[in-house]
N, C-alpha and C positions, 0 to 999 in steps of 0.2 A: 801975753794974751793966751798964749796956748796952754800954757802952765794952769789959768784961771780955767782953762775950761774943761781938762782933764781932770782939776782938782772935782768940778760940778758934777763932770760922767760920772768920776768914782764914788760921789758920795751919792748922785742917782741912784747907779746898781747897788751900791752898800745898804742902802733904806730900802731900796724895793723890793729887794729877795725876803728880808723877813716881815715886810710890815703892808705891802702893798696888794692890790687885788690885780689879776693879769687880765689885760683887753679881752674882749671878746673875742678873740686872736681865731682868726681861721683857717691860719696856716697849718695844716696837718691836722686840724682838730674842727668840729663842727659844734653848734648848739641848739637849745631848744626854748621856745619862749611861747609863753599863750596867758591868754586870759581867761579870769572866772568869776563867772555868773550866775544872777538866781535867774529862776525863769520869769521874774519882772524883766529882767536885760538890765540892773541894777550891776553895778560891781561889788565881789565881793571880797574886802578885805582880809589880811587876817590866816589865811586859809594855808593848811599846813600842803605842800607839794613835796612830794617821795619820786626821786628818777631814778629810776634803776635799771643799770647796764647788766641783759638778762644775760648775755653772755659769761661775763666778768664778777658777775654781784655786784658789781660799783655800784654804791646811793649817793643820791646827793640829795637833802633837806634843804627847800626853800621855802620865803612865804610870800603872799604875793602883797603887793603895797594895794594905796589906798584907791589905784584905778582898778584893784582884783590881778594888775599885771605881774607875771613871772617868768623872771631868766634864768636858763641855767648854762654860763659859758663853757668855752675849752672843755666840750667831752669828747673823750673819744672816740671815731666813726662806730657806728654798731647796730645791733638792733637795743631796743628799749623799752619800758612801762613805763608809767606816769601813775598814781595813784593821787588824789583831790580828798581832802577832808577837812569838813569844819562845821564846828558845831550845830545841833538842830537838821543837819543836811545829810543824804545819801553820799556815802560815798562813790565817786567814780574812779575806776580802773581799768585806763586808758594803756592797751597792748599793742602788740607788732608794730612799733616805730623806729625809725629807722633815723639816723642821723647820720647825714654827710659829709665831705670833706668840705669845708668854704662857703656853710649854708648853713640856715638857721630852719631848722622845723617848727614851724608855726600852729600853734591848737589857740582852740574855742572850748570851755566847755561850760555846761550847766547845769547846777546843782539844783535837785530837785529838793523838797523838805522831805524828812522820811526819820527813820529809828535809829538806833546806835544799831552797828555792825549789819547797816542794809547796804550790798553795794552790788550797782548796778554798773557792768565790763561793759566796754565798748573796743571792737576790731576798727585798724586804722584800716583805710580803700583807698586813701588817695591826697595827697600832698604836696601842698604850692609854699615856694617859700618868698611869702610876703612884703619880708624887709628887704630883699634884693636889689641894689640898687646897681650893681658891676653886672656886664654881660659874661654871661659864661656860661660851661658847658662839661655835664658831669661825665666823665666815661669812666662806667659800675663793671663789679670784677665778671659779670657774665659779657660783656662785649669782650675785655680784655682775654677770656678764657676761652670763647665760644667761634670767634669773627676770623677769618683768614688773614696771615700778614705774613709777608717775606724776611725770615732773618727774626721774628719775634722782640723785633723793639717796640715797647709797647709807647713810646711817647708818638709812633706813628699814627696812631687812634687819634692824635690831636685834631688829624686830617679830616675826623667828622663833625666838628664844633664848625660853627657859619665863619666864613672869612678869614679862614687858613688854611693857606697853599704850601706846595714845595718852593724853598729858595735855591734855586740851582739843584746844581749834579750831585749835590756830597749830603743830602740828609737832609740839609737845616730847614728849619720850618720856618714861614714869613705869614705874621700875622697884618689882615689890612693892609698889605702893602710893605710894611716892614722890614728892616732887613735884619735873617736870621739872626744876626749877633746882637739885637739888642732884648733878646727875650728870657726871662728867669725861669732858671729849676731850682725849686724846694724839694724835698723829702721830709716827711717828720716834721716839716716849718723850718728845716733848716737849708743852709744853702746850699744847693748841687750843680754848682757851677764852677768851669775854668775860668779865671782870671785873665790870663795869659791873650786868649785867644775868642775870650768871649762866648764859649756853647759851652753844651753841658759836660761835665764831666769825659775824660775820656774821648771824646770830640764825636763825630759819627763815625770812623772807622773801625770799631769796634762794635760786635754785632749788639750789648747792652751794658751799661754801665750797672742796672740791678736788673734783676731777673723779670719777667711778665709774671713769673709763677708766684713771685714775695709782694707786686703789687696788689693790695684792695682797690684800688679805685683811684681817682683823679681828676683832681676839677683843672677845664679852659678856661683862661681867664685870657680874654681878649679886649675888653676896655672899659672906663668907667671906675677903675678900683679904689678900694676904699685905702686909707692912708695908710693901711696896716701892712699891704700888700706892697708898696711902694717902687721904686728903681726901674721897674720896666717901662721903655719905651715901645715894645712891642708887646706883646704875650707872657703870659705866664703856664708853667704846669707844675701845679700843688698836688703831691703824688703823698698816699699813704699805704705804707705796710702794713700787712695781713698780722696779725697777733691771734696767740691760742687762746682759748676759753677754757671752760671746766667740759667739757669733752674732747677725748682722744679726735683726734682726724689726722687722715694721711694722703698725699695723691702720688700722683707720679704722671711723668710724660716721656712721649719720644717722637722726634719729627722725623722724618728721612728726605731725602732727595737725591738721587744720580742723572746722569745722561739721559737717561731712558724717558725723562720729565721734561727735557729741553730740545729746543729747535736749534739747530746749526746759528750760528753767528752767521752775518749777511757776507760780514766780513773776512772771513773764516774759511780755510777751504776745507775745514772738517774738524767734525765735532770729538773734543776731545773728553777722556772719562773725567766725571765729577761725582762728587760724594760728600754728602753733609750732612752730620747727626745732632743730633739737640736734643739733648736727653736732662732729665735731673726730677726733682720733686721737692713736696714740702710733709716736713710733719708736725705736728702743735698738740698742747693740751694745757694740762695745768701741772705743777709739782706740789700746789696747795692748793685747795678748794678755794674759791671765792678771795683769792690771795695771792697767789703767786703763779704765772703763765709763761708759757713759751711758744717760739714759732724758728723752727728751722727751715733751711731752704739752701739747696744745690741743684745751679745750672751748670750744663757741659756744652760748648760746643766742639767739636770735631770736625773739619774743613779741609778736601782737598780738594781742589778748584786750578787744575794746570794752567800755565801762561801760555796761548797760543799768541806767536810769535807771526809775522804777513809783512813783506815790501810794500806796506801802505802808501810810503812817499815816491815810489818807484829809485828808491837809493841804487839798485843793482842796475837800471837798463838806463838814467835820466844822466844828459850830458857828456850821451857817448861821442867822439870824435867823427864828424865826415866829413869825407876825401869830396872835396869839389873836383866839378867833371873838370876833364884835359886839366889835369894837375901837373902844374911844374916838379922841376925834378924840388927845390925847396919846399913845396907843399906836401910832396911825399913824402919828401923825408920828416916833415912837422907833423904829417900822419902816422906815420909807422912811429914817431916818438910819444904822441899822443894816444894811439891805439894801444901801447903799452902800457904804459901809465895808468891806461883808462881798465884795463883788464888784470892792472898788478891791484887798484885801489877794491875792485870789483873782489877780487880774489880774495884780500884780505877781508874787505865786509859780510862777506858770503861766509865766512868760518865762524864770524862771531855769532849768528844763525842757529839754534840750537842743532846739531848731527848738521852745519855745515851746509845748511840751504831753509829757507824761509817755508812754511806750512808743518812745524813742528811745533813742539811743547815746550816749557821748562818748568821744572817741579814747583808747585806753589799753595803753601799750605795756611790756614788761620783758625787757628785750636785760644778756645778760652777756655776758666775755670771760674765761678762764681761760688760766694758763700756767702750764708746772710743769718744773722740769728738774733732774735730781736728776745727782751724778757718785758714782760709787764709785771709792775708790781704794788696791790693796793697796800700801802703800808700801814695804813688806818685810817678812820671813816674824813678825813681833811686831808689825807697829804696820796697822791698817786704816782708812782714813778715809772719810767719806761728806758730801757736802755735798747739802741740797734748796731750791730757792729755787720758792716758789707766789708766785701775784700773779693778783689779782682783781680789775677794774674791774666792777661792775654797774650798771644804771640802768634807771630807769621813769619813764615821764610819766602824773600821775594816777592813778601804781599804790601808794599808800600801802594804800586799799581796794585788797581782792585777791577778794571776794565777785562774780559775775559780774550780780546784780543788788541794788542800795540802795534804798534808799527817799531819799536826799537827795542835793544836791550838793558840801555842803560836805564838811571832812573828808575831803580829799583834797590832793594834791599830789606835785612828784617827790620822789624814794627812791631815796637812792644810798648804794649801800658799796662801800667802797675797801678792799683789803686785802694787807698783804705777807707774807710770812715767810721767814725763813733758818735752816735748822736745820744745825747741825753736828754730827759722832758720830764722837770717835775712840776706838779699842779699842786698848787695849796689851797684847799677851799678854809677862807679864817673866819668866816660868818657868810650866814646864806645869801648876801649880796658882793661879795668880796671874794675875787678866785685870784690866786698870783702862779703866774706860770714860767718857770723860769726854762731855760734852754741852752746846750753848750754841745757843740761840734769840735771835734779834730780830726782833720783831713789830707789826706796826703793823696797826689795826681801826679804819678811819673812815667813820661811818655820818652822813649827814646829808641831811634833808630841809627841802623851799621849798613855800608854800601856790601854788596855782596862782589864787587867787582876792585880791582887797586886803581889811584889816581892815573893819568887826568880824568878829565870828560871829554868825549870827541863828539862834535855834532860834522853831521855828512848830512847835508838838504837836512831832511824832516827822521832821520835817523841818526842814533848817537848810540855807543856803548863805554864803558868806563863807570866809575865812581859818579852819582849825580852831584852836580857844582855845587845841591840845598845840601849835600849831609857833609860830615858827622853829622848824627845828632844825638850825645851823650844824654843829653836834660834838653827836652823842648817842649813843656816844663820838666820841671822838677818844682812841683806847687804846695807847700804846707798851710793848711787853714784851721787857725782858731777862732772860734765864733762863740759870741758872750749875747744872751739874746732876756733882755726881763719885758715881761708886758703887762698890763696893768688894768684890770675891770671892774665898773664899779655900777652896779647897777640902781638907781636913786631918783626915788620915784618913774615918771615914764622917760627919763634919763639912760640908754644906754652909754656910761661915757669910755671910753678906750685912751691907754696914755701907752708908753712903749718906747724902749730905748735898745741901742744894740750899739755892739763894738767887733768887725770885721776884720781882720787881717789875713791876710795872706803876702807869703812868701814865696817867691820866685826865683829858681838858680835855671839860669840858662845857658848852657854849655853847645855851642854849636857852630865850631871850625869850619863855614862854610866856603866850598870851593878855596879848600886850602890847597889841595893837589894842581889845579890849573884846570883852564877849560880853552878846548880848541873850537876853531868853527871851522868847516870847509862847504863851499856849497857844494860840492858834487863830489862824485867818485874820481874822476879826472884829475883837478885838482887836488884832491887826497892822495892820488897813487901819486902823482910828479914829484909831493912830499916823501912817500916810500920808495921812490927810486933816486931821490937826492937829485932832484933834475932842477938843478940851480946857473947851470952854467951852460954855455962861456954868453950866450945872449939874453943880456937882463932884460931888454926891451920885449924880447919875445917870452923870455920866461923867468919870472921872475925870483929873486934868490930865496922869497920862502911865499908859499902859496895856499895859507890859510888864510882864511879874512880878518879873524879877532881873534886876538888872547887875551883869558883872562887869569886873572892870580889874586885872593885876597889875603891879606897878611893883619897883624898885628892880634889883639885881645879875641879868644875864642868868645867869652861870653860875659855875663852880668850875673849878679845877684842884687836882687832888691826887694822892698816890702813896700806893701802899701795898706793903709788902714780905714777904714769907711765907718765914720760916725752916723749913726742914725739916729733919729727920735719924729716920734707920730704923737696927734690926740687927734682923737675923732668923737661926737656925739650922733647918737642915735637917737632921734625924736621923736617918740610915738604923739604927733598931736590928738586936740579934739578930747572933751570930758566924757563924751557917751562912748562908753568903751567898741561898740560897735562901730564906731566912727572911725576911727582912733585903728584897730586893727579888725579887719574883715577876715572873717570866719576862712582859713588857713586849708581844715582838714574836714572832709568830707564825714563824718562819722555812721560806720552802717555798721549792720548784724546786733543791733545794741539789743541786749541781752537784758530782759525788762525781771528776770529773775531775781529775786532779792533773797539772797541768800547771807545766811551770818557765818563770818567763818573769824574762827576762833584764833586768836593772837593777832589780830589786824586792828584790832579797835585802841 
């Protein structure tokens, strides 16, 4: 049976790539659709539609069917014209529009009767997108550029769409209730998620997996999705990358922050120095006119951020020995053996203390690098292609804890993730209702952290120092992803139909010796020193021959390697009902400043 059904995927993908038209796919890509009219409110068939991406020069020729209806799927975010012609009619040439990531821009227009080469502009004002049926919520690159945020991740911005919250301590976001891990990241439509662990790439410990400065924009997608979008039972964020056009542009940035910005910790008996730089920029243009684009982009961050160290659990003063009053001469002497103990256990926790007493620092740093270089490339007037290649080295020393003050020293060490990706996006437009979009990822997410301290782990109450009992962790993952993605659009009569298939994998090598060194417990310092003075003997009753509460030891296989593969397939129809086109779709864009000048302009007819 599986045999029959790999045989079916393969020969899916094998037909689709050359022969097929791609969904109206809104992953990474947005579209435009309207209708046209004479000024009976008649539909007008027939009618030649020119979209043009003013950026890029991309055209795309369609014509509209027999409701006067016109699609045009999978373009790329940007701004746009629209240009309307057919026979006996004025031409209109429909400017400043704008298409988004995971939305369709919806027009009205109507042809007046008029002369050859009479064409009367119209400026867009304002734009509802009609065929929406998923809730969601766009956040454009002036919030992401403009709006205050700690740490510059821009998937934070999600925080402004209706009905998502923070999920706990560590970042993740919980859409409606949800819990952070069942929410999908795309980039480009492709997928930017850990497997392993269920969040995005990278996880949140690291200050962004792509830069805020390489993001255009990003749609919320929080419920109601259409079939294309699928797998999440929470949320989604469908993010796209900034591409060059046929003008130079460059920016640049730098964030700063020290001490001199912060309040003392409550907990803290003094503020220690801190310092965080965020620098980097983009620059883009074209290498070929209306043909070949580029977009660079490098982020930096720079992070030092000390570990202030506090006897949160009171490990130095809790469980000291007292002498009851009129002490027998036995109870003094179980005093003065206790009181020892208790200030050898005290002695030795007090060193592991940075400089040998608690309200000090320990050095603690989290430095990243990002790169990102995307090329766009019209290859000719049916095929468009786009290549993005991100790469992320991050690291910290002693920055596993990220809290500015602990109560211990253990449980800690460096944190590093590594990460690649390549995404590719070709679009074949093979007749003006037929667009096939194909799509391929390779991914690599490797996260692994080193104890900064040797085996065992000691827990004393609410404080521990030693190797933490979670690490090693060589590969926690170590995650390879290939992603095969074809989609398929067919638009036929007032028929949007979407068909779509995909093929998932990812690989997992996980290497992590945990609490391979051992792991002690003692509740108190008392009992800890009677361990450091070997106070085993000669009365077991009173003290007994070993005086921690638990050991632990874990032995055999560090880790795993496995894979796992996720078939997918969607079809969805979009149904414009209703014969009287006004019925059917209601007037989308507001049209103002319409420019009643009829001017001929030469090579447009």
């Amino acid at each position: 049976m599986q045999r029959v059904f790999l045989f079916f995927l393969s020969a899916f993908l094998f037909i689709a790539l050359p022969m097929m038209a791609a969904a109206q796919s809104q992953l990474g890509t947005g579209s435009l659709s309207g209708t046209v009219l004479d000024s009976s409110g008649a539909a007008i068939a027939g009618a030649s539609v020119t979209v043009t991406n003013t950026d890029k020069g991309l055209v795309r020729t369609l014509t509209t069917n027999e409701a006067g209806q016109f699609t045009a799927p999978v373009l790329p975010v940007g701004n746009y014209s629209v240009r309307i012609k057919q026979t006996g009619f004025s031409e209109i040439d429909q400017k400043d529009l704008t298409v988004n990531v995971g939305s369709t821009t919806t027009l009205r227009f109507e042809l007046k009767p008029g002369a050859l080469n009479e064409v009367i502009s119209v400026t867009a004002d304002a734009v509802i997108d009609s065929t929406r049926t998923e809730e969601s919520t766009l956040i454009n690159r002036a919030q992401i550029n403009d709006l205050p945020i700690n740490g510059r991740r821009a998937d934070q911005f999600a925080l402004l769409a209706p009905g998502v919250t923070r999920d706990g301590r560590f970042g993740l976001l919980s859409y409606r209730g949800q819990s952070g891990v069942f929410n999908n990241f795309t980039v480009e439509g492709n997928d930017d998620n850990q497997a392993y662990f269920a969040e995005a790439r990278g996880r949140t410990r690291i200050a962004s997996n792509i830069s805020a400065n390489a993001i255009q924009e990003f749609q919320v997608a929080t419920s109601n999705f259409l079939p294309e979008f699928g797998r999440s039972a929470g949320g989604g964020i469908n993010s796209v990358i900034r591409s060059g056009g046929n003008t130079m542009h460059g920016d640049g940035f730098w964030y700063f922050r020290n001490q001199a910005l912060n309040a003392r910790d409550p907990l803290a008996s003094f503020r220690p120095t801190e310092r965080r730089d965020q620098f980097g920029g983009s620059f883009s243009g074209l290498a070929i006119k209306d043909k070949l684009f580029f977009f660079l982009n490098y982020d930096q961050q720079v992070r030092d951020f000390p570990l202030v160290t506090e006897d949160l659990s009171g490990v130095l003063t809790g469980g000291r020995p007292v002498l009851p009053a009129n002490p027998t001469a036995a109870q003094q002497a179980q005093f003065n053996d206790d009181i020892a103990a208790f200030n050898a256990g005290v002695a030795d926790l007090r060193a592991c203390f940075p400089n040998g007493q608690p309200g000090n620092a320990l050095p603690r740093t989290a430095d990243q690098n990002l790169g990102l270089a995307k090329v766009d490339w019209n290859i000719n007037t049916a095929h468009v292609a786009s290549f993005t290649y991100n790469h992320l080295n991050a690291r910290g020393q002693k920055a596993i804890q990220t809290p500015l003050v602990l109560g211990n020293v253990g449980r800690n060490g460096t944190d590093d993730v590594r990460i690649q990706s390549m995404n590719a996006r070709l679009t074949s437009t093979l007749t003006s209702r037929l667009v096939n979009e194909f799509r391929f990822q390779y991914g690599k997410n490797w996260e692994f952290q080193f104890g900064n301290e040797p085996p065992p782990q000691v827990f004393v109450g609410g404080f521990s120092y030693g190797r933490a009992s979670f690490l090693e962790r060589p590969a926690l993952p170590d995650e390879r992803r290939h992603q095969f993605v074809n989609n398929l659009s067919w638009t036929a009569g007032r028929h949007s139909l979407k068909f779509g298939g995909e093929i998932n994998r990812a690989k997992d090598i996980i290497d992590n010796p945990a609490n391979f060194g051992g792991s002690y417990t003692y509740s108190n310092a008392l009992t800890y020193g009677r361990d450091l003075l070997n106070r085993t003997a000669p009365n077991v009753a009173l003290r007994p021959a070993r005086n921690y509460t638990t050991y632990s030891q874990s032995f055999g296989l560090p880790g795993i390697t496995f894979s796992t593969i996720d078939y997918a397939f969607f079809a969805q129809d979009q149904w414009k009902l209703g014969k009287n086109p006004d019925d059917q779709l209601r007037p989308a864009l507001r049209l103002s400043e319409i420019a009643q000048s009829h001017r001929a302009e030469s090579g447009d007819s």
